[in-house]
C-alpha positions as CSV (number, residue, x, y, z in Angstrom):
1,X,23.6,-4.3,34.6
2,X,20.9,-2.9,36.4
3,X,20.1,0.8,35.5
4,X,21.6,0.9,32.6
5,X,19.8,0.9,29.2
6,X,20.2,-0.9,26.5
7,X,21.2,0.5,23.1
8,X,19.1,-0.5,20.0
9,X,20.7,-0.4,16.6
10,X,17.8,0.3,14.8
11,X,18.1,-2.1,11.3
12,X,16.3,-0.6,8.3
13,X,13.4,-2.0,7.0
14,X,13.4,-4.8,4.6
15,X,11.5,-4.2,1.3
16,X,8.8,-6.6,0.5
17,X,9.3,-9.5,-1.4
18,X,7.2,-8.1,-4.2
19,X,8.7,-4.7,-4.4
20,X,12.1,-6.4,-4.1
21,X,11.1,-8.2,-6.8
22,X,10.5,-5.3,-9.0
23,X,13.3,-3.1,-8.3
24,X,15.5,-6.3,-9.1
25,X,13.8,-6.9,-12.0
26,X,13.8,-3.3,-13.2
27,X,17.6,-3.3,-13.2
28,X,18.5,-7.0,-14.8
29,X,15.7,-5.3,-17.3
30,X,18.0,-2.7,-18.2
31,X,21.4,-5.1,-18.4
32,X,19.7,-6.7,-21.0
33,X,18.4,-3.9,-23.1
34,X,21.8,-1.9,-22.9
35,X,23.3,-5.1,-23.7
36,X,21.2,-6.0,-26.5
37,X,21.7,-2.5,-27.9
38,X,25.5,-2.9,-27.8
39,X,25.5,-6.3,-29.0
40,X,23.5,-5.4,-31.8
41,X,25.6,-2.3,-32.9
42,X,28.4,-4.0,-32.3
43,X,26.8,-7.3,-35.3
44,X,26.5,-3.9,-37.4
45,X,29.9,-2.4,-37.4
46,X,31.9,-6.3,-37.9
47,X,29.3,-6.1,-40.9
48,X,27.2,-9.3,-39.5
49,X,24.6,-10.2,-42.6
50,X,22.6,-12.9,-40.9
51,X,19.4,-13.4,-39.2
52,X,18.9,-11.1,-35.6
53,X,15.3,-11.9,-34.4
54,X,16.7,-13.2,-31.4
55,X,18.2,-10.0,-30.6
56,X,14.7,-8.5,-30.9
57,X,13.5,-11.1,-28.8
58,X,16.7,-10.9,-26.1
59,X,15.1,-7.3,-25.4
60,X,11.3,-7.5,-26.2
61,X,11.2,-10.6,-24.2
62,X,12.0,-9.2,-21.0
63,X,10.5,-6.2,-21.1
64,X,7.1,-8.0,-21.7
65,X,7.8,-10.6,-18.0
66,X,8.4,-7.0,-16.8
67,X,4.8,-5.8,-17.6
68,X,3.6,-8.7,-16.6
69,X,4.6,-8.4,-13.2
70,X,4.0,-5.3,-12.6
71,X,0.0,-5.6,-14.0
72,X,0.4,-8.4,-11.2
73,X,1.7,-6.9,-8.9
74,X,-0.7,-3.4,-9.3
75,X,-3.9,-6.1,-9.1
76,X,-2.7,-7.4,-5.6
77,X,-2.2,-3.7,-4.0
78,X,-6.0,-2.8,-5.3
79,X,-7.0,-6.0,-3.5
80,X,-5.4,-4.9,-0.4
81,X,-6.6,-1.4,-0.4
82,X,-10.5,-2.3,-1.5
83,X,-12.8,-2.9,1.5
84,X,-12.0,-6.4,2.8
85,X,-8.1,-6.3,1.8
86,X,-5.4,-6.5,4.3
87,X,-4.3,-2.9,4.4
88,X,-8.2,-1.9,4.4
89,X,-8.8,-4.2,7.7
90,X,-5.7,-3.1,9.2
91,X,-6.5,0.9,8.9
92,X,-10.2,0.0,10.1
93,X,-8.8,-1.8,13.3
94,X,-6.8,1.0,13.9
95,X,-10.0,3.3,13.5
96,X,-8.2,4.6,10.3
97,X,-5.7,6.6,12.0
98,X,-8.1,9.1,13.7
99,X,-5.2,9.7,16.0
100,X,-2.6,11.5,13.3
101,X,-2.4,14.9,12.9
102,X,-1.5,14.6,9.4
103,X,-5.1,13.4,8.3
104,X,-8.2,14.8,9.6
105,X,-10.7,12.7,11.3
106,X,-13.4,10.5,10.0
């Protein structure tokens, strides 16, 4: 079909694996918290007398992966952004963007 243009559907951008990975873990985060909280009022009201450190642990575990990955995660963007990072050589190959009229030039 000569002349004739094709049509792009334009597909939205997939996250990175790394901030996919947060976001996912962010909300599995808060299933277990709510969870543990319901679970834990729930031993309280039937009148449940035994041990619960494992419902501390069902919530305090978690949340301590989560700030692990995310102290991870914070350590590999300042080693793209310092001088000799990815995003660093990427902007410098680019001349830092001098072209945009959003930032002024360098």
């Amino acid at each position: 079909m000569a002349g004739t243009a094709a049509k792009r559907v334009s597909q939205p951008k997939q996250q990175e694996f790394s901030k996919r990975l947060i976001s996912d873990i962010r909300a599995l985060l808060w299933v277990v918290t709510v969870g543990g909280l319901l679970l834990a009022a729930y031993c309280i009201r039937v009148g449940y007398m035994g041990a619960l450190p494992w419902l501390s642990a069902m919530v305090g575990l978690p949340w301590t992966a989560h700030g692990t990955v995310c102290a991870f995660y914070l350590n590999m963007a300042k080693s793209d952004h310092r001088e000799g990072g990815i995003t660093f050589e990427a902007a410098k190959a680019e001349r830092f963007g001098s072209g945009s009229e959003n930032s002024p030039s360098i």
